[in-house]
C-alpha positions in Angstrom: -19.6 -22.2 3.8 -20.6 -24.2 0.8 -20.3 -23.4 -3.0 -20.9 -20.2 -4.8 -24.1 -19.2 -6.0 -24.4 -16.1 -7.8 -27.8 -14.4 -8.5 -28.5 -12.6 -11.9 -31.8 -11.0 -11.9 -33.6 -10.9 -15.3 -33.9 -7.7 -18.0 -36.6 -5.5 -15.8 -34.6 -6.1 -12.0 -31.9 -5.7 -9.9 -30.2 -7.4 -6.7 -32.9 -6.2 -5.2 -35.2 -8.9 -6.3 -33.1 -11.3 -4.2 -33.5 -9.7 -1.0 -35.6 -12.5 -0.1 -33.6 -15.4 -1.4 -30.2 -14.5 0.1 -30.5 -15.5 3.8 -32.1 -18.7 3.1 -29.4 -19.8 0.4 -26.6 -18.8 2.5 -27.5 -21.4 5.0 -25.8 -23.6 2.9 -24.0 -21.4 0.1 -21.5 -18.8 -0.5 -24.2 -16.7 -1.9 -23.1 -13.5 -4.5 -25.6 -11.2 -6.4 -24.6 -9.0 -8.7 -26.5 -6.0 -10.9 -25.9 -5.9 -14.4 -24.9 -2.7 -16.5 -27.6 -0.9 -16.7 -29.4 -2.0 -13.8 -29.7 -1.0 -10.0 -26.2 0.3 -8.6 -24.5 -0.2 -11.7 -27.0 2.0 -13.8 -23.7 3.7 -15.4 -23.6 1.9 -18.6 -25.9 0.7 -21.1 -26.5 -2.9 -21.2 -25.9 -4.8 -24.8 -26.8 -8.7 -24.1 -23.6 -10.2 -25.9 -21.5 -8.7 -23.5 -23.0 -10.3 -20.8 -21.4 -13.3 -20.0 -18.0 -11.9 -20.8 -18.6 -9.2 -18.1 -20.4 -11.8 -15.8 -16.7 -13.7 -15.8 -14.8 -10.7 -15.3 -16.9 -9.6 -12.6 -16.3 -13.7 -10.9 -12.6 -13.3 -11.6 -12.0 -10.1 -9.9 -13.9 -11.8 -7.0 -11.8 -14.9 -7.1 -14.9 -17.1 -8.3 -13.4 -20.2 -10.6 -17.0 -21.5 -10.8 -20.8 -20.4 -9.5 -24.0 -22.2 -9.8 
């Protein structure tokens, strides 16, 4: 398996925008998608933009991701 890639879809989506995109990447990458707060299976929160990349790392940590393109 090659490097992680993990997918964040933009302010309007969800993983489900990726559904395309995953099976080619994973040829050649460990590939992860993930829906932000607010959005698709994680509608349960509201999302606030400056706690994004804070959460994003959590969310790489508890999956054991040092490092994603």
């Amino acid at each position: 398996m090659g490097a992680p890639v993990v997918l964040i879809h933009g302010l309007a989506g969800s993983t489900k925008w990726w559904s395309r995109n995953v099976a080619a990447l994973a040829r050649n990458h460990e590939v992860h998608t993930v829906d932000l707060v607010g959005f698709g299976q994680n509608r349960g929160g509201r999302f606030v933009l400056s706690e994004a990349a804070g959460m994003l790392a959590h969310w790489m940590r508890l999956r054991g991701l040092q490092q994603a393109t």
